[in-house]
C-alpha positions in Angstrom: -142.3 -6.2 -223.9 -141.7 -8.3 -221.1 -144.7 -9.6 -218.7 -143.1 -7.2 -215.8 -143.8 -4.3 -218.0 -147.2 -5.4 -219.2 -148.2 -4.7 -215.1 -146.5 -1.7 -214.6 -149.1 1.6 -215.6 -147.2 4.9 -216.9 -148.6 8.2 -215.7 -148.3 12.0 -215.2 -146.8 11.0 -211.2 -144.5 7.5 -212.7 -141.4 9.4 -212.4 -141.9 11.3 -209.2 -143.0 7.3 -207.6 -140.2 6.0 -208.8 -137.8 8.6 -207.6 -139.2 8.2 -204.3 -138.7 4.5 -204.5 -135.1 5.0 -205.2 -134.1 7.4 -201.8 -136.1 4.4 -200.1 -134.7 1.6 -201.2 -131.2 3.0 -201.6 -131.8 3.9 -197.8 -133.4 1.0 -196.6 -132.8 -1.9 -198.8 -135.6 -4.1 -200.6 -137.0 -5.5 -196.9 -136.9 -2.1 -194.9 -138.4 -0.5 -197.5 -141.7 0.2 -196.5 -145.1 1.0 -199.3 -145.8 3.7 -196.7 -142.3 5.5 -196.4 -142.0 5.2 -200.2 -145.2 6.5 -200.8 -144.3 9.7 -198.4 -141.3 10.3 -199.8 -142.9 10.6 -203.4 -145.4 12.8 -202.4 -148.3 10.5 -203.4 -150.9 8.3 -202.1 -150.6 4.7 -201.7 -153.5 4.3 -204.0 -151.7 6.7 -206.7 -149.1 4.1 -206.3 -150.6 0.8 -206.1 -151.8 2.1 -209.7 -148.4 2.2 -211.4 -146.6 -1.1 -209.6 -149.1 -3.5 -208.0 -145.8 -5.2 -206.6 -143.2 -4.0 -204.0 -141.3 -6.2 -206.6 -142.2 -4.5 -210.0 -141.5 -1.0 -208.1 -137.7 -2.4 -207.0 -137.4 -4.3 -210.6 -138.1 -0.7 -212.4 -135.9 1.4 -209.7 -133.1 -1.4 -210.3 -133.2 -1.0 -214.3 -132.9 2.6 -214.3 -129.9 2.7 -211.7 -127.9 0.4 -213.4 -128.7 2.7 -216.9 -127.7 5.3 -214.7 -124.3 3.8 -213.4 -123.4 2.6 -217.1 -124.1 5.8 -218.8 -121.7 7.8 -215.6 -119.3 5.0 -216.0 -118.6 5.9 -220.4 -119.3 9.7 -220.0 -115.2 9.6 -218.5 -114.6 7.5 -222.3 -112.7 10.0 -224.8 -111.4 9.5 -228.1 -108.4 9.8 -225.5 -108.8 7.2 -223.2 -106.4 4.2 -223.0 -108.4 0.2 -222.8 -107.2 0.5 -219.2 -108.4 4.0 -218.3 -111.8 2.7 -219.8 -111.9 -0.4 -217.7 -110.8 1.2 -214.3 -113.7 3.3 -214.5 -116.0 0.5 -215.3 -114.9 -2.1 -213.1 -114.8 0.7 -210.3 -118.5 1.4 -210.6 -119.9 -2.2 -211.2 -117.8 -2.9 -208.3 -119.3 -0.1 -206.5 -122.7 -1.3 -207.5 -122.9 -4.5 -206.5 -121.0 -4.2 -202.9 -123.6 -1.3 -202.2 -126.6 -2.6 -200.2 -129.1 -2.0 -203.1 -127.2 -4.0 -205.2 -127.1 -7.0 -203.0 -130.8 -6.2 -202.2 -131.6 -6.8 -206.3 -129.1 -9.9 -206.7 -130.3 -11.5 -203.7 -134.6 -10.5 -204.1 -133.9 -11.7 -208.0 -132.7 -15.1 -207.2 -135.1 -16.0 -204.2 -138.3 -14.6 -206.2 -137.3 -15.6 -209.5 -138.6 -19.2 -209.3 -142.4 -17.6 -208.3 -141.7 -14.5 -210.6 -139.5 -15.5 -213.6 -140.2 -12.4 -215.1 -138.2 -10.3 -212.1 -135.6 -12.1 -212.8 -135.4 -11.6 -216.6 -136.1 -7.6 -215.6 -132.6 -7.9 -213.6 -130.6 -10.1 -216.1 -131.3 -7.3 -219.0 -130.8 -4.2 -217.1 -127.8 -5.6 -215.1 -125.5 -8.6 -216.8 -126.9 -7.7 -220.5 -126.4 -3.9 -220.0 -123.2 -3.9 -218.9 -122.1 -7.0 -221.2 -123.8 -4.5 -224.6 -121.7 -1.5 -223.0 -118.8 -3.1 -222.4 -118.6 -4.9 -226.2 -119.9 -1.4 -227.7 -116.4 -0.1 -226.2 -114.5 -2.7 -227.0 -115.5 -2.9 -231.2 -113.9 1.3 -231.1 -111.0 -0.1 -228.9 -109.9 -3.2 -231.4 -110.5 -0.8 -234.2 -107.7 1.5 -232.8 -105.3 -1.7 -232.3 -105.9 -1.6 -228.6 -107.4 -4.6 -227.9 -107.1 -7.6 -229.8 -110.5 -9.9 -228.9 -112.3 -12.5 -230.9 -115.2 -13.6 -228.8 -116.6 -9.7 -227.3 -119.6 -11.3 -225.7 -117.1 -13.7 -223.5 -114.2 -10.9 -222.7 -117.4 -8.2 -221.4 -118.4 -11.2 -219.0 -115.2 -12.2 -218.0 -114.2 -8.9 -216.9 -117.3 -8.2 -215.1 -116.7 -11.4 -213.3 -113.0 -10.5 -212.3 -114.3 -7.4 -210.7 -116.2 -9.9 -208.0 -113.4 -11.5 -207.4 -113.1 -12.3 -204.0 -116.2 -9.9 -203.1 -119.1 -11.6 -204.2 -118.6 -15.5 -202.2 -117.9 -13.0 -198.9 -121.1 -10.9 -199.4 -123.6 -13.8 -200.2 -122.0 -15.8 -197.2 -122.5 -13.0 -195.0 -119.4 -12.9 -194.2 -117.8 -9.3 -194.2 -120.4 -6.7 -195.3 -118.4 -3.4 -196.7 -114.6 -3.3 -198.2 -112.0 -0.3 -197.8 -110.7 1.5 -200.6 -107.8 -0.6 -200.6 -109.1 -3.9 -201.0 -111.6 -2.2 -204.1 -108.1 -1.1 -205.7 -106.5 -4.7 -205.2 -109.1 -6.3 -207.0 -109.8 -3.3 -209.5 -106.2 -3.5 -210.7 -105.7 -7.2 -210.4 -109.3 -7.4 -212.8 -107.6 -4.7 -215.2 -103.9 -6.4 -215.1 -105.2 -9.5 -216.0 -107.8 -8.5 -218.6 -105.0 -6.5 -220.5 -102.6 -9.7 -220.0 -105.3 -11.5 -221.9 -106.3 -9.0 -225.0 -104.1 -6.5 -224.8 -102.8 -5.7 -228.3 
């Protein structure tokens, strides 16, 4: 158990806070969001929720962890004993693409690497529900994909992370530099397909 979870109190209104937390933040990013307006929107007190997350932080960590669940787990419920390595990637790469040019996503990279030298812990909270999940997904897919003699792929760790990596092609340097701050559909498809093209060239089978 991780020191961010050793601060972070479960009780009968932790789900109802946190959904509140997530219309907030999702709405207002990590800065607009206010204790007050997430506290209203939950329906609680601010004392009720002081008591489960002492932290702004902790309460964005623990929204953060369960969206990016959320997004991985919508992301493989498309996955059939059907699906082609490339229908399976598209769908991934189209949501962690989605994710991370979304305004809560660039809320958590961007609150994760300013905090993390005060609050390592946050910052170890981000890595496992974000890079790790998506890496242990991604490999989980691709050990029932070189089993059919659809992907060939000796080092699974490296392949998860490189394709996650293509998909920020040429997104990520514009969003941290501020400058552009949202992408049309058709500059998500270039660099979808361009990530799945090139992933395919590589292990294709």
């Amino acid at each position: 158990m991780t020191a961010t979870a050793h601060k972070i109190r479960r009780g009968r209104k932790f789900d109802q806070v946190l959904e509140g937390a997530r219309v907030v933040f999702m709405k207002d990013g990590f800065e607009g969001a206010s204790v007050d307006d997430i506290a209203k929107t939950a329906g609680v007190s601010k004392a009720t929720l002081y008591s489960y997350f002492p932290d702004k932080r902790l309460l964005f960590a623990e929204v953060a962890k369960c969206e990016c669940h959320r997004q991985a787990d919508t992301a493989l419920e498309v996955v059939t004993s059907d699906s082609t390595p490339d229908q399976v990637l598209r769908e991934a790469g189209l949501r962690m693409i989605e994710f991370f040019i979304s305004d809560f996503g660039l809320s958590m990279f961007r609150i994760c690497t300013a905090e993390s030298g005060r609050f390592p812990e946050l910052g170890k909270h981000f890595y496992e529900s974000g890079p790790q999940l998506v890496r242990e997904r991604l490999v989980g897919y691709f050990h029932e994909a070189i089993d059919k003699g659809q992907l060939k792929i000796n080092d699974l760790d490296l392949a998860a992370d490189q394709f996650a990596e293509l998909c920020k092609a040429s997104f990520f340097p514009r969003l941290l530099c501020g400058m552009e701050s949202s992408f049309d559909k058709a500059e998500i498809e270039r660099v979808l397909n361009g990530a799945v093209e090139m992933f395919m060239a590589r292990y294709g089978a």
